[in-house]
C-alpha positions in Angstrom: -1.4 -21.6 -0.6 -0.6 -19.9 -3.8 -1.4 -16.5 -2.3 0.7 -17.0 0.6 3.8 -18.6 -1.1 3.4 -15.5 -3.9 3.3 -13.0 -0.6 6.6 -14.6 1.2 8.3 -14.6 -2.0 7.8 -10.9 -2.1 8.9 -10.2 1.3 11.6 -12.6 1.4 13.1 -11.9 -2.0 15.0 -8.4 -1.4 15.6 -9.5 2.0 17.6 -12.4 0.5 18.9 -10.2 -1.9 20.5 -8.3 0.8 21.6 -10.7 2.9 23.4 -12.1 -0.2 25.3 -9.1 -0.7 25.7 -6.9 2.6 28.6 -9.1 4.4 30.4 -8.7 1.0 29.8 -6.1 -0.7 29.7 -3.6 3.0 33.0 -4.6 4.1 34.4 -3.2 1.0 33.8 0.5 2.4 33.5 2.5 5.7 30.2 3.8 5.0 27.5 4.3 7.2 23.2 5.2 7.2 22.6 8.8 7.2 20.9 9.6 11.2 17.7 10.9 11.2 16.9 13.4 14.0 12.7 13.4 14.6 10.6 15.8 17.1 8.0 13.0 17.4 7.8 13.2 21.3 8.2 17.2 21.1 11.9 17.2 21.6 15.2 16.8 19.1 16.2 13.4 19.2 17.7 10.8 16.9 15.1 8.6 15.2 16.8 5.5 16.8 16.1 6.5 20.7 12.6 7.4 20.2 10.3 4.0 21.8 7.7 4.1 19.0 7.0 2.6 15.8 7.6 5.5 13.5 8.9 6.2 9.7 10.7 9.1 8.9 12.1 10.6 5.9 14.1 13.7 5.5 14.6 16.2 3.2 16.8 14.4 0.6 14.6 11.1 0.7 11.5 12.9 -0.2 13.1 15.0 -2.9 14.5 11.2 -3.9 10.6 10.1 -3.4 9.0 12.9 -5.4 6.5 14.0 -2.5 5.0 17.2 -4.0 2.2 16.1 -1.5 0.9 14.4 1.5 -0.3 11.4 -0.1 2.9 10.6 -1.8 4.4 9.0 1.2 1.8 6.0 1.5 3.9 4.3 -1.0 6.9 4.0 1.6 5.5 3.5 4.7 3.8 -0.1 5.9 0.2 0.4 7.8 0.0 3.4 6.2 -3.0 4.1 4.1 -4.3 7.4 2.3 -7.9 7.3 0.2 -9.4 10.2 -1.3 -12.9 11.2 -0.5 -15.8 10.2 -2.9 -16.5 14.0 -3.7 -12.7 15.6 -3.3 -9.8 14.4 -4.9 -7.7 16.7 -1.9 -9.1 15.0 0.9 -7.2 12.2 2.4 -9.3 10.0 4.6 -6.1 9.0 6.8 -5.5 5.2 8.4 -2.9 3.8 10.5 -3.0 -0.1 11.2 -6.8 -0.2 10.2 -8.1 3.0 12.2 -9.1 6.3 10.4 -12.8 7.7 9.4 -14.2 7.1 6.3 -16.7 10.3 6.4 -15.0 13.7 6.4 -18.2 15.3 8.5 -17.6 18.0 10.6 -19.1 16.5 13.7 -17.0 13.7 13.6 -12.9 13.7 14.0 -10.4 11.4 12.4 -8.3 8.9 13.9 -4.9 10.1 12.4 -3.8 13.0 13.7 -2.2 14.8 10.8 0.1 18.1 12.4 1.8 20.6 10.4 4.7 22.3 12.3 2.9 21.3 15.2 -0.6 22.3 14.2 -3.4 20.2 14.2 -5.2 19.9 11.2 -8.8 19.2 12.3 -10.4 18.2 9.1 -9.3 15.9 6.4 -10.5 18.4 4.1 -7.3 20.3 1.9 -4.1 17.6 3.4 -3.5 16.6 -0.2 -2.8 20.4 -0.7 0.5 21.5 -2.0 3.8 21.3 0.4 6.3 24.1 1.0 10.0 23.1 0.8 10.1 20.3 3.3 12.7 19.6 6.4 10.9 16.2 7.2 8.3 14.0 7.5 7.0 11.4 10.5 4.9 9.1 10.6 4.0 8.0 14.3 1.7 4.5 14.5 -0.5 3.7 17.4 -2.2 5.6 19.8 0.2 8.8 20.9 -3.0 10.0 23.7 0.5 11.7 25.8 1.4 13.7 23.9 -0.8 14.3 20.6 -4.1 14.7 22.4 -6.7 15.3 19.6 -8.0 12.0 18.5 -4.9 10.2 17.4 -6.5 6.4 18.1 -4.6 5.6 15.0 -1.3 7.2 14.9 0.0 10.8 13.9 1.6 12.3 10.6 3.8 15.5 11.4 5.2 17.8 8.6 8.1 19.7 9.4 8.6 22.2 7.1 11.9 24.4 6.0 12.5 27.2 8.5 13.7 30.8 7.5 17.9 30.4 7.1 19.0 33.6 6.9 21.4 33.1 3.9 20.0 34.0 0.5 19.3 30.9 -2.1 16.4 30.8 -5.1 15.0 27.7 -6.3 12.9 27.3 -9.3 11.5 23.8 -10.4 9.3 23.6 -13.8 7.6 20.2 -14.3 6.0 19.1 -17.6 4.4 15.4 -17.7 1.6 13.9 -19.8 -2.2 14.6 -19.4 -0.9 18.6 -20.5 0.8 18.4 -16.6 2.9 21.5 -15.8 3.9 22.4 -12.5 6.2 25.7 -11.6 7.8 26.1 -7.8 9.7 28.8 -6.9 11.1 28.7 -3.2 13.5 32.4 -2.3 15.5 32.6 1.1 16.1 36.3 1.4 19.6 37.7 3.3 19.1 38.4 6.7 17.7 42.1 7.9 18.8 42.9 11.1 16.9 40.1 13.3 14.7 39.2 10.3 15.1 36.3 8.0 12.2 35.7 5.4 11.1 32.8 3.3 8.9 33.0 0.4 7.3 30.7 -1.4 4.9 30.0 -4.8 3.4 26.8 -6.1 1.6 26.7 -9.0 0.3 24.1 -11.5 -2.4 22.5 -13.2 -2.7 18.7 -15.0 -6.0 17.4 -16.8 -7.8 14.4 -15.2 -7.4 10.9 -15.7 -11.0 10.3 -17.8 -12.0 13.0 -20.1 -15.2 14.6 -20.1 -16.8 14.6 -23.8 -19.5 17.0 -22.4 -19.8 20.3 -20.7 -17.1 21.5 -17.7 -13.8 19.9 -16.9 -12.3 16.3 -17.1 -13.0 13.7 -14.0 -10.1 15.0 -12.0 -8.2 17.5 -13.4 -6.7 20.1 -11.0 -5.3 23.6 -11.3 -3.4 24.9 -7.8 -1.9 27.7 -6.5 0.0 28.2 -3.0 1.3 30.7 -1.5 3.4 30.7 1.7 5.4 33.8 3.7 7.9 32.4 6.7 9.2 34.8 8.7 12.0 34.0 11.5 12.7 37.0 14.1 15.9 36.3 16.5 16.3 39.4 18.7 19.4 37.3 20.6 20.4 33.6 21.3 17.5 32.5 23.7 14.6 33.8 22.0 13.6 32.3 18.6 9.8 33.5 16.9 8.7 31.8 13.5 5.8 33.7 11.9 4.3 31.7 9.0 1.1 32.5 6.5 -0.1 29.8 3.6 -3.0 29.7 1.4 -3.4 26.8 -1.0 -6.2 27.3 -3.8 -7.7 24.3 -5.7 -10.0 23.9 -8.6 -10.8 20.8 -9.8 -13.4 18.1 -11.6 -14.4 15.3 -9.0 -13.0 12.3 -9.3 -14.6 9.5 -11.9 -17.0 7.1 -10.6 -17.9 4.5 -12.6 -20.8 1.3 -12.3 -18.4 -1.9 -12.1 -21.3 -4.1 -12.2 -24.6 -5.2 -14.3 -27.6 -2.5 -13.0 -29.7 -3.3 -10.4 -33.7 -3.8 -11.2 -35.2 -0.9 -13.0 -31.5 0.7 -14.1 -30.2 -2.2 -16.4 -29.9 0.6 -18.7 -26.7 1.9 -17.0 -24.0 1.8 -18.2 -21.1 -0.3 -16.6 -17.8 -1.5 -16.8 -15.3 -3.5 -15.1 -11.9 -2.2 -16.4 -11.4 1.6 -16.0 -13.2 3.6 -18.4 -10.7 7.2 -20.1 -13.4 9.3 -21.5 -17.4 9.1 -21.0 -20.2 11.2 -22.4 -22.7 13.1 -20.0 -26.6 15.0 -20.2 -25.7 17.5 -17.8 -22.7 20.1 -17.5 -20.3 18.4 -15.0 -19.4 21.7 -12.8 -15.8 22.2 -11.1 -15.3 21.7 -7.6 -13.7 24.7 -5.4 -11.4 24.5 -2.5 -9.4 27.4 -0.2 -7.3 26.5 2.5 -5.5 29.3 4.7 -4.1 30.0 7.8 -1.6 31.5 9.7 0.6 30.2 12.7 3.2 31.9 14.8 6.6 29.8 17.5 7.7 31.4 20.1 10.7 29.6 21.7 12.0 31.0 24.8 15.7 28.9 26.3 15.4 29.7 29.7 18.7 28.1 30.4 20.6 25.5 28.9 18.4 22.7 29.8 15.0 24.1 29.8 13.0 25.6 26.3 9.3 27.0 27.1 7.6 27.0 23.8 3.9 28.3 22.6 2.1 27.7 19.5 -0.5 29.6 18.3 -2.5 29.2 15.0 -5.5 30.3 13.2 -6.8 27.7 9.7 -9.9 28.1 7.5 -11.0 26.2 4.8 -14.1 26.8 2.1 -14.9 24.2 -0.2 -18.2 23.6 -2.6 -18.3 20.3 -4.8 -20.1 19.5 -7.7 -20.0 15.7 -7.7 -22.2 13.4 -10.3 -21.4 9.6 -9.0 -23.1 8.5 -12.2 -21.9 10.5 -15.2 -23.4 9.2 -18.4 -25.5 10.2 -21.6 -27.9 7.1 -21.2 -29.5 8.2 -18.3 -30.2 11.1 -15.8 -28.3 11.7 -12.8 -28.7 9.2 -10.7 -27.5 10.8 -7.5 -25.7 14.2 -7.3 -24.3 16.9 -4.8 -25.1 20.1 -6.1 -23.3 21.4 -4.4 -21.8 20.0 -1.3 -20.4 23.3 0.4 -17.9 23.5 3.7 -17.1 26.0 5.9 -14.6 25.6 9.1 -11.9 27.8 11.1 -10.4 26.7 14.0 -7.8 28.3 16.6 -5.0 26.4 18.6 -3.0 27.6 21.6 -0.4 24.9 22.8 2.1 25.7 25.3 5.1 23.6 26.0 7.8 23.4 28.8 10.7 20.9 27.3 13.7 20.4 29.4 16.3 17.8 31.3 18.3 17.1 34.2 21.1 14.4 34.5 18.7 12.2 35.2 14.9 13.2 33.9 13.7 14.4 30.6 10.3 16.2 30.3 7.9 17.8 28.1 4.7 19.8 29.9 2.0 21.7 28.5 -1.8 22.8 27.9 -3.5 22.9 24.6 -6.5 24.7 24.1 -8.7 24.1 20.8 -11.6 25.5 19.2 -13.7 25.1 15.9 -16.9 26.0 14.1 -18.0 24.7 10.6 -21.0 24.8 8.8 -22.0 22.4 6.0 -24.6 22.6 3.0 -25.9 20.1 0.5 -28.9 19.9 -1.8 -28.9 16.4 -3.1 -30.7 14.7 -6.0 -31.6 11.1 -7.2 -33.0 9.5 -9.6 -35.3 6.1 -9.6 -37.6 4.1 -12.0 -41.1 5.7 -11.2 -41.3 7.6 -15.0 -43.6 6.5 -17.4 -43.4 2.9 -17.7 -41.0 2.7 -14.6 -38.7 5.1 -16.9 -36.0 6.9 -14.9 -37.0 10.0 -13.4 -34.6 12.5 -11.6 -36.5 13.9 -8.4 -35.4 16.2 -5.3 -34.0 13.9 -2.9 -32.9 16.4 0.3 -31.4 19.7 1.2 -29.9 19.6 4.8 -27.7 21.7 6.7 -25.3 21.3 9.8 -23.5 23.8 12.5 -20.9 22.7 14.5 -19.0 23.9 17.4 -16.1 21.8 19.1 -14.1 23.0 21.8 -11.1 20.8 23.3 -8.9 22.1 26.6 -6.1 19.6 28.0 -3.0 19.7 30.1 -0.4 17.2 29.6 3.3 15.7 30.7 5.5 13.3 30.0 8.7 12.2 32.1 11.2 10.0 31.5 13.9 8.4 34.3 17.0 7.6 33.4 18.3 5.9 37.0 21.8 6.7 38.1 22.4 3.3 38.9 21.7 1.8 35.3 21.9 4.4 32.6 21.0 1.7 30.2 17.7 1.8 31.3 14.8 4.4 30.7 11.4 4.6 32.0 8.9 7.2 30.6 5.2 7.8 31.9 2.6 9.8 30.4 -0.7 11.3 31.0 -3.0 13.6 29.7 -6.4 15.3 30.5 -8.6 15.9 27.8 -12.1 17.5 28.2 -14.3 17.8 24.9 -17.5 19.8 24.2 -19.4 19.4 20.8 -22.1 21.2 20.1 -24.5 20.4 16.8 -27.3 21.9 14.9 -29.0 20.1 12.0 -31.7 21.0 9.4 -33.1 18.4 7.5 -35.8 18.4 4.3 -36.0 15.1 3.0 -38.1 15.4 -0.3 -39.3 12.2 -1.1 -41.6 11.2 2.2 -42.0 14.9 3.2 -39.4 14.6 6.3 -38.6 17.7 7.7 -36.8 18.1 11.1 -34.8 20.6 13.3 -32.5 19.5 16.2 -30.0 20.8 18.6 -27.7 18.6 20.9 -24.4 19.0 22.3 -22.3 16.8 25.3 -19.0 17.0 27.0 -16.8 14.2 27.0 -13.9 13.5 29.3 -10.7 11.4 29.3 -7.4 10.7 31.4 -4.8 9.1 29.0 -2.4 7.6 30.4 1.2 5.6 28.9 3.6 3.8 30.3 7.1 3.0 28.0 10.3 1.0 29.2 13.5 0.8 27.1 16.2 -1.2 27.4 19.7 0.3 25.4 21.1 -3.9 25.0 24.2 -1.4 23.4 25.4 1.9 22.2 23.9 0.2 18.4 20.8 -1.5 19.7 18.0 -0.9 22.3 14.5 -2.7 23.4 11.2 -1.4 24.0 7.7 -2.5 25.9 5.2 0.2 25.6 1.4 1.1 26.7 -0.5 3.6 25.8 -4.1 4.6 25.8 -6.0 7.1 23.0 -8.6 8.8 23.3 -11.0 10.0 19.9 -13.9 12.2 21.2 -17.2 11.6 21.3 -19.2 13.2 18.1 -22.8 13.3 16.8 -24.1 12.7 13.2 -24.8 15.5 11.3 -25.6 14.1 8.5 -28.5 11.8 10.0 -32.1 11.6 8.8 -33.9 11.6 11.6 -33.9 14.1 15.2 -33.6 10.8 16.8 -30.3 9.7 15.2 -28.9 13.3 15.2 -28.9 14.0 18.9 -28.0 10.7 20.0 -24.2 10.8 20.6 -21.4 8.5 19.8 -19.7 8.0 22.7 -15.6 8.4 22.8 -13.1 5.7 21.1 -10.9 4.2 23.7 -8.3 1.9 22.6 -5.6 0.4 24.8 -2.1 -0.9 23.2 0.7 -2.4 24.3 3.6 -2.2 21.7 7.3 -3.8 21.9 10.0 -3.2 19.6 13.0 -3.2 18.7 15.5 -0.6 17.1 19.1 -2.0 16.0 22.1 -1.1 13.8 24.3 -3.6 12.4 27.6 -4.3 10.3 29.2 -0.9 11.7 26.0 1.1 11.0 25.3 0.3 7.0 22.1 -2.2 7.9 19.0 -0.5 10.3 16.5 -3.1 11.5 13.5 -1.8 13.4 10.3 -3.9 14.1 7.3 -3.8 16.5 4.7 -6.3 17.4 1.3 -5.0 19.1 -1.5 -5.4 20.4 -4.5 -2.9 20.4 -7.8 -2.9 22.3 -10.7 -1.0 21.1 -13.8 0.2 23.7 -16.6 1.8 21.7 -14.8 1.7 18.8 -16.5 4.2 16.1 -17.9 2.5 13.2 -20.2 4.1 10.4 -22.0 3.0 6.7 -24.5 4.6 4.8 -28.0 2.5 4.3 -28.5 1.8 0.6 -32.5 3.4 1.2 -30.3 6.7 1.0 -26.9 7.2 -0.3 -26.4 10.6 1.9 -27.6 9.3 5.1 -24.4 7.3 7.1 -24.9 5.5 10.2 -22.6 6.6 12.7 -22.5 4.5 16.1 -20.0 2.3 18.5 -19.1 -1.1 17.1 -18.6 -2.3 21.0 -14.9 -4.1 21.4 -12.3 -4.6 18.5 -8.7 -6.4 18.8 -6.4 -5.0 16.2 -3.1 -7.1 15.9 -0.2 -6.4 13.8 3.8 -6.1 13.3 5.8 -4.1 11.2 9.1 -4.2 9.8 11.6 -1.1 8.9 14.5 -2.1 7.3 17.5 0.2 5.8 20.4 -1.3 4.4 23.1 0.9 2.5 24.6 -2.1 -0.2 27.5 0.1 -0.9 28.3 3.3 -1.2 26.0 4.3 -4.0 23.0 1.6 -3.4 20.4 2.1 -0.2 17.8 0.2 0.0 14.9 0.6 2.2 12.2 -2.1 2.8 9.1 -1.8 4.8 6.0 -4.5 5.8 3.2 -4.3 7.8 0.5 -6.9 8.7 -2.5 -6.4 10.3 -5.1 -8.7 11.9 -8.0 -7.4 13.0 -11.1 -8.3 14.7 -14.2 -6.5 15.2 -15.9 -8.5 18.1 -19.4 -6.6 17.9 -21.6 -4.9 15.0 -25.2 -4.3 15.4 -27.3 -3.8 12.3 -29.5 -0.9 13.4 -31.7 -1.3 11.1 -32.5 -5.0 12.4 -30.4 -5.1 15.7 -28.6 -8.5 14.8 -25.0 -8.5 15.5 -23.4 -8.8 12.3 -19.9 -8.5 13.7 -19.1 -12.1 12.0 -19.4 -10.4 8.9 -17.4 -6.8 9.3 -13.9 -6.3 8.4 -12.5 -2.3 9.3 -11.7 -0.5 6.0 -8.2 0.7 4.7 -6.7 -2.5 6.5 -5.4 -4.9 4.2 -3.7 -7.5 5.9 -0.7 -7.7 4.4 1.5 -4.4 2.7 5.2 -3.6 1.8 7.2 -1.0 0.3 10.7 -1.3 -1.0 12.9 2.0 -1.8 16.2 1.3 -4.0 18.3 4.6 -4.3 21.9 4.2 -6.6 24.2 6.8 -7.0 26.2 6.0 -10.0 30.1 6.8 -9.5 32.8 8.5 -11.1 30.3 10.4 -13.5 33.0 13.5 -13.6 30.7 15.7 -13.7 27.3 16.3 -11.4 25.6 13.2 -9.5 23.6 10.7 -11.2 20.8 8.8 -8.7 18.2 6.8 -9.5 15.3 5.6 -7.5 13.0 2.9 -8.1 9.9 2.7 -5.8 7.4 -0.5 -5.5 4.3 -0.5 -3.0 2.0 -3.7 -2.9 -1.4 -3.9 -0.6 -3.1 -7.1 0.0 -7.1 -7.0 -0.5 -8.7 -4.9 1.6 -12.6 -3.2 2.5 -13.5 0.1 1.9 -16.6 0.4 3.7 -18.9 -2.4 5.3 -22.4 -3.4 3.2 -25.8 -3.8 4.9 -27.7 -4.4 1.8 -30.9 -3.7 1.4 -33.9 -4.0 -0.2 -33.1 -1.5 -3.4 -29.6 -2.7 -3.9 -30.6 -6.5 -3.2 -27.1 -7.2 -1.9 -26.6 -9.7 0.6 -24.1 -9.1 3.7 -21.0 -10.8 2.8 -20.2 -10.4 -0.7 -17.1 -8.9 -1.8 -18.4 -5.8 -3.9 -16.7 -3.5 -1.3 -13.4 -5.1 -1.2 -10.6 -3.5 -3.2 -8.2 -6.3 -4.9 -4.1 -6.6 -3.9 -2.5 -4.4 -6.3 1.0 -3.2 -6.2 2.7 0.2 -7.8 6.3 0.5 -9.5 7.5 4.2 -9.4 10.4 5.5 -11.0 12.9 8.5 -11.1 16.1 9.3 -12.7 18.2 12.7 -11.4 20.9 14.3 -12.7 22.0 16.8 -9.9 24.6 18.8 -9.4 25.2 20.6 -12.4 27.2 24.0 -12.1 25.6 26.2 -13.8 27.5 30.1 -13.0 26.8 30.6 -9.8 24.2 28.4 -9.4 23.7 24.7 -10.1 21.0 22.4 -12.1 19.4 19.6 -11.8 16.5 17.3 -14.1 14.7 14.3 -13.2 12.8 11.8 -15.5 10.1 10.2 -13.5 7.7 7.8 -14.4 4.4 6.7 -11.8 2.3 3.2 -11.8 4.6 1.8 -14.8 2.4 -1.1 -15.6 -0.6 0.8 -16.1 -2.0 -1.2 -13.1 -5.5 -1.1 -13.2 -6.3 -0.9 -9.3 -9.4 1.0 -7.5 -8.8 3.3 -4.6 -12.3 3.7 -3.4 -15.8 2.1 -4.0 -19.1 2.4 -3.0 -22.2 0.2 -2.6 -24.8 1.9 -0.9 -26.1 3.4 -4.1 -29.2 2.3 -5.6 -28.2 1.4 -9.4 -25.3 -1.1 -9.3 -23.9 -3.1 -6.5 -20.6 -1.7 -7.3 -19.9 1.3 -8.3 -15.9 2.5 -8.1 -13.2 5.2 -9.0 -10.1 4.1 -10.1 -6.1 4.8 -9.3 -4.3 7.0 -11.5 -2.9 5.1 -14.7 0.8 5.5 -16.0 1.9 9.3 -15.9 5.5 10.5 -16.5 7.2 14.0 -16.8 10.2 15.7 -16.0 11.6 18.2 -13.9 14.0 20.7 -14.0 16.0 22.8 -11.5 17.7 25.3 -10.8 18.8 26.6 -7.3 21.5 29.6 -6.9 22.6 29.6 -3.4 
């Protein structure tokens, strides 16, 4: 009751804040909230008439926010959760209302879509890479199988950057911060040339990692970056736009920290462990740095065929190389007790999308066909270490080397319609449907030292879909409108390359289904200073796609379908501009899920009673307070406080086992509520000649909250072993942009 009472008091307390003030305080000004135009459903339109459950900042609220990268927004958006991979602090494992991936394999495909100018980025791998001068960012939740047809069960997170303007303007930014953080970014709009307008584009910076390494080869990560990025915008005359645009992001860096939370199990009570997060450790072995190149290029080609029809194509080429070096056990007390060295990837991928957008007095319509095609390879040569020395000392032994090839192809054609009828324009009714045809293709090598396994295998399937939606809004006035909404997604079927037997790597998991049915509401009020949009769903899962790793081998995940899953939930996005200089923006999600069927393959009892989905804590809100101070007389003066809380939540489901001794439900793979204040203090605005300045004071996790962002307890040694969140950083930026 405590826990519940302590949760409404959170929600409640800025709500009654505001309800306080905003009938006072708001009629003291004609102000109103700032519109926000989206492309979620492939066309221009304001954020307010699109029939989803989306987020969306722009350009000012992320410079406001401090995004510098992908995983900065999960502080301001509710259902929204972001989790580093064990081995790569710059890959985001991706979940929307509960549903995401946990592995990063190239075999399998997450259940976020994440799209960047429209591109599909296939693997997790890279998204917390560095961000080009942003236009936007949206956030799409629930299933969007219409329209974003690559395995977007979940939800889809589109990145809009800043296009080519034609008018010259530099901008430099310099950051300095604690743990030796500097960060340079230099942005340069060139004049335009003839038809030409370019953009260029350098990011650079490095900052040392959160525990310090008192051995050989960098801190637990640290990270030094470069990007590059060249935009190039050709207009040869008013119907015919083409945006050209190249970006390579480099990354070196020391995995992230994992650390033994609990007493050893039998035969490793010498590990060491801790509870509370550990800043500096001693190590036998040289801890080696992790590598990571991300590149691609992309070209737009926007034809207006008249004034009410665009035809639009997309083309795009990505690669990505990475090799990690990741010691999950890092101490001077023992050997390793289970390492990657290395863990290499290899993928490119090529996209073709072509769109027909358009309208009539009565129908709107977006058409197209997407065509899709990648290859990756992966390498590993693992190694672990058990009690079979001398005396049942620790010994470090050759646990596998395997290898994977993968080939995916995808190939869909698509529409959606919507009617708006003569007879009652406050009425729309939009229908959807896609067809989605998926080939995966897989080749595993396996030598798994310690019983001598050694296997080869080949398999590959074709999986096929029709997804349809259905969506009917209601506009109750010109400040308010209604919404009931189905939809359908569709996540292909996959195999697992990282299995340990031929048996488990040919059979495939067939495709996640899930079915939801969404209404919401989207509203204005008090002449446009307070927006209040909510959604209540429902989501059906068939074959939902669930996997774990057996504690008998840390490297070897299950990967399978769960059966049927309900996922319940609401969410909340509130905006409410105080006064003139105070917007406030408030957001809560709640999630209630249900996974109705889990077989232990290992046993083949149904252990569904005991599963909870990962990254889905059941309650979260985020609150954003942005002030402008007045009357300053010279430059503007904001400040923005940030605060982000997550009820408890899973990380990954445990099975046991006989080495780790764990039974099924105990609570060593939960992560704890926890909740983040944020800070930042601009002074913007400053002429400076013919340019003007601008310098921030920020501040991250100002409590020093002690919170963990991932945990595993698969391995061997401890029933709990963790990483934790970043602890308090601050800095400051300066910046100076010359238009």
């Amino acid at each position: 009751m405590v826990k519940v009472n302590n949760l409404a008091l959170r929600i409640l307390t800025p709500l009654l804040v505001m309800g306080a003030w905003t009938p006072q305080v708001l009629a003291q000004r004609a102000v109103a909230i700032e519109e926000i135009v989206v492309t979620a459903q492939k066309r221009t339109e304001n954020l307010q008439d699109t029939p989803i459950s989306i987020s969306a900042f722009n350009t000012g609220q992320l410079a406001n926010m401090g995004v510098t990268d992908l995983g900065d927004i999960q502080f301001s958006v509710p259902s929204l959760a972001m989790r580093q991979f064990p081995s790569s602090k710059s890959t985001l494992r991706v979940f929307i209302r509960g549903v995401g991936n946990n592995d990063s394999q190239l075999s399998q495909d997450p259940g976020v879509g994440v799209y960047v100018d429209g591109v599909y980025m296939a693997r997790s791998t890279g998204l917390a890479m560095e961000l080009a001068e942003l236009e936007r960012i949206e956030v799409l939740r629930g299933p969007q199988g219409s329209l974003y047809g690559r395995n977007t069960t979940g939800g889809a997170v589109n990145v809009i950057t800043r296009k080519p303007s034609g008018d010259f303007s530099f901008n430099q930014k310099f950051t300095v911060g604690d743990r030796n953080l500097w960060r340079s970014a230099t942005d340069v709009d060139l004049p335009q040339l003839g038809d030409f307008a370019l953009q260029l584009n350098y990011h650079a910076g490095e900052v040392d990692g959160p525990v310090t390494n008192r051995g050989q080869g960098p801190d637990f990560g640290d990270e030094t970056r470069t990007a590059q990025r060249v935009a190039v915008r050709w207009t040869p005359g008013d119907r015919f736009v083409a945006d050209y645009v190249y970006d390579r992001t480099e990354i070196d860096s020391g995995a992230p920290y994992y650390q033994s939370l609990a007493p050893g199990a039998p035969g490793f009570e010498v590990v060491p462990w801790s509870p509370e997060r550990s800043r500096a450790t001693s190590i036998n072995y040289p801890f080696e740095e992790s590598e990571l190149q991300v590149s691609g290029q992309s070209i737009t080609l926007n034809w207006s065929l008249n004034e009410s029809a665009d035809l639009r194509w997309i083309s795009a080429y990505r690669e990505l190389e990475e090799s990690v070096y990741q010691d999950y056990s890092p101490s001077d007390q023992t050997p390793r007790l289970f390492v990657n060295t290395p863990f290499d990837t290899d993928q490119e991928q090529w996209s073709h999308e072509l769109q027909l957008i358009g309208n009539t007095e009565q129908l709107t319509y977006v058409t197209g066909l997407y065509y899709f095609k990648e290859e990756g390879s992966e390498y590993s040569d693992d190694r672990i270490t058990l009690p079979v020395g001398p005396d049942f000392s620790l010994l470090e032994l050759p646990l596998q080397v395997r290898s994977s090839d993968v080939v995916s192809k995808a190939q869909a054609v698509f529409g959606q319609i919507t009617w708006t009828p003569s007879w009652e324009t406050r009425l729309h009714i939009t229908g959807g449907l896609r067809y989605t045809e998926d080939r995966r293709y897989l080749a595993a090598n396996r030598m798994q030292a310690l019983d001598g396994n050694v296997f080869t295998s080949r398999a590959d399937k074709t999986f096929y879909r029709v997804s349809p939606a259905l969506t009917m809004a209601w506009d109750l006035s010109d400040l308010s409108n209604i919404y009931l909404r189905w939809a359908e997604g569709y996540r292909a079927g996959a195999f697992n390359s990282r299995a340990d037997s031929v048996t488990a790597a040919t059979q495939p998991v067939n495709e996640e289904i899930v079915r939801t049915v969404e209404v919401g509401i989207k509203s204005k009020w008090l002449d446009r200073r307070l927006r209040l949009n909510t959604a209540l769903y429902s989501s059906d899962f068939d074959d939902m796609q669930l996997g774990f790793n057996l504690p008998e081998n840390p490297a070897a995940p299950v990967f399978f379908n769960a059966g049927a899953a309900v996922i319940n939930g609401a969410e909340i996005d509130l905006t409410a501009l105080i006064s003139e200089g105070l917007l406030v923006n408030f957001g809560y999600g709640f999630i209630d899920s249900d996974v109705k069927k889990v077989i232990d393959p290992a046993t083949g009892v149904d252990v569904s009673s005991e599963y909870e989905l990962a990254s889905a804590p059941r309650h979260s809100l985020t609150m954003d307070l942005d002030y402008t101070f007045q009357g300053l007389g010279f430059g503007e003066l904001r400040a923005n406080v940030n605060y982000s809380w997550r009820d408890e939540q899973r990380v990954i489901f445990n099975l046991g086992g006989p080495l780790s001794g764990l039974p099924l439900n105990e609570p060593y793979n939960q992560i704890d509520s926890y909740g983040l204040w944020n800070a930042r203090l601009t002074l913007d605005e400053i002429d400076v000649g013919a340019g003007e300045m601008a310098f921030a004071l920020w501040g991250r996790n100002l409590t020093d909250e002690e919170y963990l962002v991932d945990g595993v307890v698969n391995f061997h040694w401890s029933p709990r072993v963790g990483t934790f969140g970043d602890p308090r950083s601050y800095g400051l930026d300066v910046n100076y942009r010359w238009n």
